[in-house]
N, C-alpha and C positions, 0 to 999 in steps of 0.2 A: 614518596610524593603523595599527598593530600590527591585523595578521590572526590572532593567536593568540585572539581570542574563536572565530575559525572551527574551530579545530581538531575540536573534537568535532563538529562537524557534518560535515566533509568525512570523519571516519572512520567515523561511519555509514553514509553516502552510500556511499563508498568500498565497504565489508563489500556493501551492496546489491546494486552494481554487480557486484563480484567474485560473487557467490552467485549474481545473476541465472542467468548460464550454466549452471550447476550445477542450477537450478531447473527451466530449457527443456529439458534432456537428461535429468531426473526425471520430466518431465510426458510428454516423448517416449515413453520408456519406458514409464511406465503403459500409455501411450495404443494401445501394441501389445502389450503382455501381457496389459491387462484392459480389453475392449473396454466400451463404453457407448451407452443411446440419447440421442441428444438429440431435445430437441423446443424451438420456440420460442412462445412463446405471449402477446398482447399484451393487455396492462391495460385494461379495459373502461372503467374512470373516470381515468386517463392519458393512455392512450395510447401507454406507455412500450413497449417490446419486451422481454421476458424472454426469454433462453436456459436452459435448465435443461438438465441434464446427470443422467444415473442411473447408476449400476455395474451391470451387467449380473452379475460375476463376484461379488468380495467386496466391492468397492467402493474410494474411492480409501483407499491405507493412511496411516496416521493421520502417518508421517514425512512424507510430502508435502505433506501438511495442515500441518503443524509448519514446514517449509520453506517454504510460501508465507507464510506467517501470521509468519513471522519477519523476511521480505525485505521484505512490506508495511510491516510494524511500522518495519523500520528505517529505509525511504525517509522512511514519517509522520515519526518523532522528530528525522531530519536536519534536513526541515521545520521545527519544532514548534524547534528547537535554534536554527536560524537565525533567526527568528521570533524569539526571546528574546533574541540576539545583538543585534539591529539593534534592537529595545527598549533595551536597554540603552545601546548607543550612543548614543541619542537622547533618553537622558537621564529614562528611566522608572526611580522609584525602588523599587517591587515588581515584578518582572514575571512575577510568580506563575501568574498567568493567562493571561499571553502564551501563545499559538498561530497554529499558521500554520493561515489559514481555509479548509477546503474544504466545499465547500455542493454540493447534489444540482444547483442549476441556477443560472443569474444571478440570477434574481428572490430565491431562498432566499441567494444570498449576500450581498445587500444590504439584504436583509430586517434 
């Protein structure tokens, strides 16, 4: 079977990967220019552990924000691409709704 349904998927991934680095040496950066508190504080009705993070300075600036949010974005859709690929593969005739599942825990993904 032809791997060309993968393509778009491997060239997001691909974009992600490459950016990644780019992203850790952005965060690096920040992280010695504009110092921050953190503090960690746990869910009283979880139990979960939050890290929260503050800007001390001006905060983090909005291209970093833009850059993470765009590498995340792009891992999802490689997901969410492949996910529609192997749909189709398999012989679904809309696969409109196909997505690749990510759930907060086992229970919520099987839920």
């Amino acid at each position: 079977m032809s791997r060309a349904d993968l393509a778009p998927c491997r060239a997001k991934l691909s974009w992600a990967v490459s950016n990644t680095a780019n992203l850790d040496r952005a965060i690096a950066a920040f992280s010695q220019t504009n110092p921050y508190g953190v503090r960690a504080e746990r869910n009283r009705h979880t139990g979960e552990m939050f890290i929260y993070a503050k800007g001390v300075g001006e905060g983090i600036p909005l291209s970093l924000s833009a850059h993470a949010g765009m590498t995340i974005a792009a891992q999802r859709a490689s997901l969410d691409i492949l996910a529609t690929a192997l749909a189709i593969r398999n012989g679904a005739r809309d696969p409109t709704d196909v997505y690749f599942p990510i759930a907060h825990s086992e229970a919520d993904f099987f839920s």
